[in-house]
C-alpha positions as CSV (number, residue, x, y, z in Angstrom):
1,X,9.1,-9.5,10.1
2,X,5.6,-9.2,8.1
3,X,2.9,-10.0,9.4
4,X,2.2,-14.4,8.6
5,X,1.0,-15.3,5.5
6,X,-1.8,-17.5,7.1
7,X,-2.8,-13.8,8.5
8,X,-2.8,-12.4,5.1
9,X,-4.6,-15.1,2.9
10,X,-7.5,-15.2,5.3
11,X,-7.4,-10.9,4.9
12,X,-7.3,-11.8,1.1
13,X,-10.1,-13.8,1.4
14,X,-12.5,-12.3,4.0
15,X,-11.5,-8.9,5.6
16,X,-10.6,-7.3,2.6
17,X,-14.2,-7.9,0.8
18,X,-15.9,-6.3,4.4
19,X,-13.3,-3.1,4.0
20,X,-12.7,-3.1,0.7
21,X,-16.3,-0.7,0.0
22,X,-15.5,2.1,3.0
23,X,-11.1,1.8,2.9
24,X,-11.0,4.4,0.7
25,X,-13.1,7.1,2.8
26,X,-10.6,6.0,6.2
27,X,-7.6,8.0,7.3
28,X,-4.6,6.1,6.7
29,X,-6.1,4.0,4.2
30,X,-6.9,3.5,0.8
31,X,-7.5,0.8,-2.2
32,X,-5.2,0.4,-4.9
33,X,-6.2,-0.6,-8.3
34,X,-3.8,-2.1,-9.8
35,X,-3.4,-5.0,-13.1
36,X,-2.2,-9.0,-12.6
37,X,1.2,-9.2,-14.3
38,X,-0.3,-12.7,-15.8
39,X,-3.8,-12.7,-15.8
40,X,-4.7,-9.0,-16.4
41,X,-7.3,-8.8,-14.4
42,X,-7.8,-5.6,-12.6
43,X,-7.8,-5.9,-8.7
44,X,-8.8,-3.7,-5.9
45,X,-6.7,-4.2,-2.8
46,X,-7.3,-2.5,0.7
47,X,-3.9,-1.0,1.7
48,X,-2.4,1.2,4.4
49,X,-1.3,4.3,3.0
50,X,0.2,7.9,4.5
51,X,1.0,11.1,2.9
52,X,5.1,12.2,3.3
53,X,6.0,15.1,1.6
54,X,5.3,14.3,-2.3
55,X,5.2,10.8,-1.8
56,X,2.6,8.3,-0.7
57,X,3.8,5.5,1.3
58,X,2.3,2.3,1.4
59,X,2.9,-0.2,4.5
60,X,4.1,-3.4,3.1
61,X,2.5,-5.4,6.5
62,X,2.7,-8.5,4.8
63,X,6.5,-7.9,3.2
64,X,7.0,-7.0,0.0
65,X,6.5,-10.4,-2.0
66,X,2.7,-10.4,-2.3
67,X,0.4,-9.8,-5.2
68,X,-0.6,-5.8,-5.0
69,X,2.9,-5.4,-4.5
70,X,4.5,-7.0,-7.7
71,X,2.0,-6.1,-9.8
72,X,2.4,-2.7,-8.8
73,X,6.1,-2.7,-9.4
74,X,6.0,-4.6,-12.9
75,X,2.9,-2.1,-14.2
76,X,5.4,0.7,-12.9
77,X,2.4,2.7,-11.6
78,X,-1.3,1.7,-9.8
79,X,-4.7,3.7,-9.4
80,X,-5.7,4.7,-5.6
81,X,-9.1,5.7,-3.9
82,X,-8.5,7.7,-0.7
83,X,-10.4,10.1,0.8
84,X,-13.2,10.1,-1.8
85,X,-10.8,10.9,-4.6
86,X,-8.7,8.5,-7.4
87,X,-4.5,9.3,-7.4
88,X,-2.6,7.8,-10.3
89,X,0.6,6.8,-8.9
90,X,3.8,6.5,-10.4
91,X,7.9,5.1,-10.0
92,X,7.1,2.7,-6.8
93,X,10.3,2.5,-4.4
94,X,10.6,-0.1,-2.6
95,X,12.5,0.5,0.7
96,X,13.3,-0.2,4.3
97,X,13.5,2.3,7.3
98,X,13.5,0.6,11.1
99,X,12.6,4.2,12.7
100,X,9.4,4.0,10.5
101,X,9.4,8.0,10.4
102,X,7.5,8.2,6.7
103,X,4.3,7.3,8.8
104,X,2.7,9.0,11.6
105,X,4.2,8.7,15.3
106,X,0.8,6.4,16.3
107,X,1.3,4.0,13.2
108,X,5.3,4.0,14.2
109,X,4.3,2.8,17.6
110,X,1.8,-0.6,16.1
111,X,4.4,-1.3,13.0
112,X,7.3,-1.3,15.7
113,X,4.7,-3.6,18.2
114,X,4.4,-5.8,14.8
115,X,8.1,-5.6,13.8
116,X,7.0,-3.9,10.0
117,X,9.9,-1.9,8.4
118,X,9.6,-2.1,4.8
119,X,7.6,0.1,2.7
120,X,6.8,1.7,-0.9
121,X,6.9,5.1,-2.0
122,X,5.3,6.6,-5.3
123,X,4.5,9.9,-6.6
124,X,1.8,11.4,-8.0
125,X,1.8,10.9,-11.8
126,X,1.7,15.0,-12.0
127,X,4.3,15.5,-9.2
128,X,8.0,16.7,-10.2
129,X,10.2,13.6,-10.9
130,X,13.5,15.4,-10.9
């Protein structure tokens, strides 16, 4: 169960504008650039993301029906800022795992607290899509 949509509009609104500047430079986190499907704006979200093998997975703590996420998936690909650097991103997965072992064993322990399970992968655009 993501977390309530009350939870994320006011995040939308207000926490992501204070994290948005320094979420790149965090461990764990990053900010996705990514394209409306509509309006074509370009929008900088504040995201949770780990490193697992090739791939990058995002956290989808609200569920995977909100904004960064479907933009993401109709674009195909999305820009992040992590760790000082930009990643293009390609081939988003979408997918479910209850033991949560794509993240690290501390995250595993809050997103089971929370009840997250669902998640996206995607590979670097450079990375072997065999």
């Amino acid at each position: 169960m993501p977390i309530p949509m009350a939870i994320a509009s006011f995040n939308k609104k207000v926490t992501n504008r204070v994290t948005g500047p320094f979420a790149s430079h965090l461990p764990g986190f990053a900010v996705v650039t990514h394209r409306g499907r509509t309006s074509g704006r370009t929008y900088r979200t504040p995201v949770n993301v780990f490193r697992h093998d090739d791939d990058y997975i995002f956290v989808m703590t609200y569920g995977p029906d909100v904004d960064w996420v479907r933009n993401v998936e109709a674009a195909g690909s999305c820009d992040i800022e992590t760790r000082g650097g930009v990643v293009h991103l390609v081939q988003p997965r979408r997918f479910t795992d209850p033991t949560r072992r794509a993240v690290p064993a501390p995250v595993r322990t809050v997103l089971r607290l929370i009840d997250v399970d669902e998640f996206m992968a995607m590979r670097p655009s450079g990375a072997d899509t065999a």
